[in-house]
C-alpha positions, -999 to 999 in steps of 0.1 A, spaced: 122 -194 243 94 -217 239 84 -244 262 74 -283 257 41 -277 241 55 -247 216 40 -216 235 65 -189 246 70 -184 280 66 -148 296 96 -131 308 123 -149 291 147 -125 268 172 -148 255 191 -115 238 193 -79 243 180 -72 214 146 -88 219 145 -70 252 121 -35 254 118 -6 280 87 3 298 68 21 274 89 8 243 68 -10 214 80 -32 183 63 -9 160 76 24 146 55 49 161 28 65 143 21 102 141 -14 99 155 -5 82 188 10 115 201 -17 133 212 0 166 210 0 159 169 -35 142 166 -51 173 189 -33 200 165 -43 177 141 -79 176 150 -90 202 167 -68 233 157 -67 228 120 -100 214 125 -94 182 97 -121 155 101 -110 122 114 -115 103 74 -90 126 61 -64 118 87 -69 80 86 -69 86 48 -32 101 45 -22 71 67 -41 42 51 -61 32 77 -98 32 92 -114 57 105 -123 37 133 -85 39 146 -87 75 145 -117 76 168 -101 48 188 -68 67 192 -89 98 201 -105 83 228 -78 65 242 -54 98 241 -88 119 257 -93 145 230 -128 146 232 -148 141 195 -168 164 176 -206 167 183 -228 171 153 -230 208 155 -192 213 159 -190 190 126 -218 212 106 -202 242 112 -165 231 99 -177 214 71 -200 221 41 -236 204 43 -259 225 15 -277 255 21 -295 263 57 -329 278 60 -348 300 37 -309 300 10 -323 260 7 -349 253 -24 -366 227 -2 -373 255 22 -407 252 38 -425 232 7 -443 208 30 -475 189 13 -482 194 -20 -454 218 -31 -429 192 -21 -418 174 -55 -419 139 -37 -458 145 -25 -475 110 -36 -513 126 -30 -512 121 9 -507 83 7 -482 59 16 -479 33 -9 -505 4 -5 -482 -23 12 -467 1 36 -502 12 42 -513 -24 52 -482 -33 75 -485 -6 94 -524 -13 96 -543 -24 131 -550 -55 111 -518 -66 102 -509 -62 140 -535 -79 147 -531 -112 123 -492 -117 135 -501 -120 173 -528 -149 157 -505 -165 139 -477 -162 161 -500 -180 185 -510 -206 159 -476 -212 145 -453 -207 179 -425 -193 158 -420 -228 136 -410 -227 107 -433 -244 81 -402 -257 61 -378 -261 81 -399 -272 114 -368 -255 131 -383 -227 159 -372 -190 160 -373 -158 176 -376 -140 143 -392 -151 119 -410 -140 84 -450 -140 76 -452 -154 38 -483 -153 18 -493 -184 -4 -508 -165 -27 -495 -132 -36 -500 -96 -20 -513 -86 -49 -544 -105 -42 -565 -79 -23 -591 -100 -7 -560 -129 4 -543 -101 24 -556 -100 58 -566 -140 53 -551 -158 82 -554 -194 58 -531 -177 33 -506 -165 60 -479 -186 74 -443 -186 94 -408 -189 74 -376 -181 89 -355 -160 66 -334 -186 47 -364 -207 38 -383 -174 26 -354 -163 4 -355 -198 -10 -394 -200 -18 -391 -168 -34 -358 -180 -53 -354 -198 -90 -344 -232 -65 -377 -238 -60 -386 -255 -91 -413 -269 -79 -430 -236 -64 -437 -251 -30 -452 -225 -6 -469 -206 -32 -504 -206 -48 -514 -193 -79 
């Protein structure tokens, strides 16, 4: 029954067959909100949580959910590497121990030249200085914000512009996508 303003009012059963028992639910119950099923389930045939939410079309999410809330206790990582194949351990794994040079990805003992700078003292050292000088505004915008993007007028790939605090200044993140966007027709923000 609903009252004046068309919200149902609590308690009311107007016919038996609306009405539920204490521990009753509208749904048809599901397999894996038995524990006894989910824990045989899970832990003695030892099937990961995907493939059960898989053969019932649902997240995985629910699975964990229904896990916790029944208190079969989850997997750590080791439990998880053992039941399921991860590649070769140790010394059976090609990648075994080739550290340095004899690793296929070695780049000469350098990080690449802009990771190399932002991680630099420098760098550190020019966003508290223009953090000071710019107080988080926005230069497009003039909107303030706690996070906010460092764009340089002219391009990284200057060298000798880099570390230049004149060639440095605050964007938030929508602004920045849009300076470095086709919009900008007009190539505002940036210096050839």
């Amino acid at each position: 029954m609903r009252n004046s303003k068309g919200q149902f009012v609590k308690g009311y059963n107007p016919s038996p067959n609306t009405q539920f028992k204490l521990g009753q639910h509208w749904r048809k119950p599901k397999p894996y909100w038995n524990k006894e099923w989910l824990f045989n389930e899970y832990v003695t045939n030892k099937k990961p949580a995907k493939e059960i939410a898989n053969k019932f079309n649902i997240k995985c999410s629910s699975i964990y959910h229904w896990l916790r809330k029944l208190g079969i206790q989850r997997r750590n990582m080791s439990e998880a590497r053992k039941i399921r194949y991860w590649g070769l351990c140790g010394k059976d794994n090609g990648m075994y121990g080739r550290i340095g040079k004899s690793n296929p990805n070695w780049n000469g003992g350098y990080s690449p030249e802009r990771q190399a700078f932002y991680s630099s003292l420098l760098w550190k050292d020019l966003l508290k200085s223009i953090w000071k000088r710019d107080k988080g505004v926005c230069y497009k915008c003039k909107k303030r914000y706690k996070k906010i993007h460092i764009h340089h007028l002219i391009s990284f790939a200057v060298k000798s512009k880099r570390g230049d605090i004149n060639n440095l200044m605050t964007l938030c993140p929508k602004c920045h996508h849009w300076v470095h966007s086709k919009k900008n027709i007009n190539k505002e923000f940036i210096d050839e």
